[in-house]
C-alpha positions as CSV (number, residue, x, y, z in Angstrom):
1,X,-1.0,25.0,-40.5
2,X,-4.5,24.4,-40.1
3,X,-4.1,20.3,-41.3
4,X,-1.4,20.3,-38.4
5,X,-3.6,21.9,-35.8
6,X,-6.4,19.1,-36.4
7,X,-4.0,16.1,-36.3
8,X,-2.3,17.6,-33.0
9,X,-5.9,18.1,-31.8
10,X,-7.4,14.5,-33.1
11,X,-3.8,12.9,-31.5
12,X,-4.5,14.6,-28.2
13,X,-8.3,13.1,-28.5
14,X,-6.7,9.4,-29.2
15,X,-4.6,9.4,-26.2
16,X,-7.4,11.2,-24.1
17,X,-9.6,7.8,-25.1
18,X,-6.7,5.5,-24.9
19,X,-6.6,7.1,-21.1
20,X,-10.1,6.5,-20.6
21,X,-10.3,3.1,-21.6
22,X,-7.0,2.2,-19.5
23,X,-9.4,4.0,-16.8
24,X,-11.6,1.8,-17.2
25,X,-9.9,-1.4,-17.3
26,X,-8.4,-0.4,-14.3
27,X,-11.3,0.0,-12.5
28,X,-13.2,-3.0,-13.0
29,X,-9.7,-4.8,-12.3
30,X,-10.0,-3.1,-8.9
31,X,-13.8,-3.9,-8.6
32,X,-13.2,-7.6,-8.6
33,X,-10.1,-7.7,-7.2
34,X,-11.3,-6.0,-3.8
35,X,-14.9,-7.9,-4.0
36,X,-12.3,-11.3,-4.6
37,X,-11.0,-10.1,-1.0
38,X,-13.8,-9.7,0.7
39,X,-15.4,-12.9,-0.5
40,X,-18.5,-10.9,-2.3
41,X,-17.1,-11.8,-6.1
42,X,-19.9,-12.8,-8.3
43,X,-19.2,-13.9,-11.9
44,X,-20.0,-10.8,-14.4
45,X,-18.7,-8.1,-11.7
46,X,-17.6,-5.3,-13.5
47,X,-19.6,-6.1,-16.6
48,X,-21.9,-3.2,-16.3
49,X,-18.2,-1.5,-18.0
50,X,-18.2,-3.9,-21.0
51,X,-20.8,-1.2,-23.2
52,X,-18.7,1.8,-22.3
53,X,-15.2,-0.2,-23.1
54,X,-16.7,-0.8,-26.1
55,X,-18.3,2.7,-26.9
56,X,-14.5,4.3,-26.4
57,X,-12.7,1.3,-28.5
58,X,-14.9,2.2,-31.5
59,X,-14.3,6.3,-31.0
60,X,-10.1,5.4,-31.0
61,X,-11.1,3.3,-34.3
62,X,-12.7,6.8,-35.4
63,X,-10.3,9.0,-34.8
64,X,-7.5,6.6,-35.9
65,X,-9.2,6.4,-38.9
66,X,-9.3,10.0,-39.6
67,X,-5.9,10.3,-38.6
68,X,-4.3,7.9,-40.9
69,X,-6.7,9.7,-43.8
70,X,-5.4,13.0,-43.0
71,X,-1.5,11.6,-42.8
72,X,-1.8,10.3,-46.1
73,X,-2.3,13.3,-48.2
């Protein structure tokens, strides 16, 4: 009971961070696209997101990997 508890929990945590980094994505997408409009685009807007994309990737690697370790016993 408990074993199912943490995997519905860590599951819940993965799609929580798979959220966020759509989030993300999505927002830098915007960023240049409405900067693209107005003429203002610069090459690297939106990179100031590149650290924090890559801070939530490696916590869905985590939790993946502690998923798949707790699914195979």
């Amino acid at each position: 009971m408990a074993d199912t508890l943490e995997l519905d929990g860590l599951n819940e945590l993965r799609a929580a961070l798979l959220e966020e980094r759509q989030t993300i994505v999505a927002s830098v997408r915007k960023l240049r696209d409405t900067r693209r409009q107005k003429g203002t685009f610069v090459l690297g807007d939106g990179a100031a997101a590149g650290p924090r994309l890559v801070a939530v990737q490696h916590q869905i690697d985590v939790v993946e990997s502690i998923i798949a370790t707790l699914t195979k016993g």
